[in-house]
Every structure is written in structure tokens, then in C-alpha cells.
C-alpha positions in Angstrom: 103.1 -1.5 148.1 103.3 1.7 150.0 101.1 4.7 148.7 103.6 6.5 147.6 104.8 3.9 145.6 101.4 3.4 144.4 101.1 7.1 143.3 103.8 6.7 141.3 102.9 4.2 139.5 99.1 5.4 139.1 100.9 8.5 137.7 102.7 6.5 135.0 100.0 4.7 134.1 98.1 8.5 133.3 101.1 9.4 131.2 100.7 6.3 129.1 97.0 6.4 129.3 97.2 9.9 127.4 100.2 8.8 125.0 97.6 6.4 124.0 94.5 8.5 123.8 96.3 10.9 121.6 97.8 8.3 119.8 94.3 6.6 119.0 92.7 10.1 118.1 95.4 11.1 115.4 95.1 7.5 114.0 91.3 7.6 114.0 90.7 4.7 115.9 88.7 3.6 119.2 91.0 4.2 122.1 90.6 1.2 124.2 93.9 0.8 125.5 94.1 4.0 126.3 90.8 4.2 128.3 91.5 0.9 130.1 95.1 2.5 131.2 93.3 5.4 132.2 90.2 4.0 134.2 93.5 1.9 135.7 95.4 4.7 136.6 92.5 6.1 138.3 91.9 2.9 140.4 95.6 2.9 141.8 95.6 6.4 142.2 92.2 6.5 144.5 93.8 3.2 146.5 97.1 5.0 146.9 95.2 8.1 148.1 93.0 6.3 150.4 95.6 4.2 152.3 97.7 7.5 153.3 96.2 9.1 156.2 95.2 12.3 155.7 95.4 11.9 151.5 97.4 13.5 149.5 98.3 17.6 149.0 99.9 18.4 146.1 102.7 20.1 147.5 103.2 16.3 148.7 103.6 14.5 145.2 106.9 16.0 144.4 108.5 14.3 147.5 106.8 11.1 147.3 107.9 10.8 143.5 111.6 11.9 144.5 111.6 9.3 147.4 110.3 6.5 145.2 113.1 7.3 143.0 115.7 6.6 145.9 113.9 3.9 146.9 114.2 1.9 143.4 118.2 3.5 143.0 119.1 1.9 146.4 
């Protein structure tokens, strides 16, 4: 996978990670599917982050999201 590719999908899994968390705080229960998404999402993220040189800026996420995208249309 290409680190933009594993941004992406490190970002999904924070969006899910926090659907969860919410979703196991309103229901008064122990969120541990939402921790384990989100200690996941901060694995990929880190890998993805480490294997472009130079990191990532955040000016650069937009673009690498949008270029994904074209990547998974085409």
C-alpha cells in the first residue's frame, strides 16, 4: 500500500474509532471496539507517516485523500 493510501484508511479507521467511543459512552458501556479501532488507526497512521519522506504537512492530506479517491474511481 502506498502512504497515502494508508492515511486514508488510518483516517477512516479514527472516524469509526470515535462513532464507537461515542456510541459506547451514551450506552454506558466499556468501549473496546472503539479503543482497539482507535489504537489501530493510530498504528496505520504512524506507518503511513513514516514511509513518506519528509512526513506529512497538513496542507498535504487534502490531496492525498482526493488522489486516493481517483485512484479507487479509476
Amino acid at each position: 500500500m502506498t502512504p497515502d493510501q494508508l492515511l486514508v484508511l488510518g483516517l477512516f479507521l479514527a472516524c469509526c474509532a470515535v462513532l464507537a467511543l461515542f456510541s459506547a459512552y451514551a450506552d454506558s458501556r466499556r468501549p473496546y471496539v472503539g479503543s482497539v479501532l482507535a489504537l489501530a488507526s493510530l498504528a496505520v497512521l504512524l506507518h503511513g507517516n513514516t514511509r513518506q519522506p519528509g512526513g506529512y504537512d497538513p496542507r498535504d492530506v487534502p490531496d492525498a485523500i482526493y488522489g486516493v479517491i481517483a485512484d479507487v474511481v479509476r
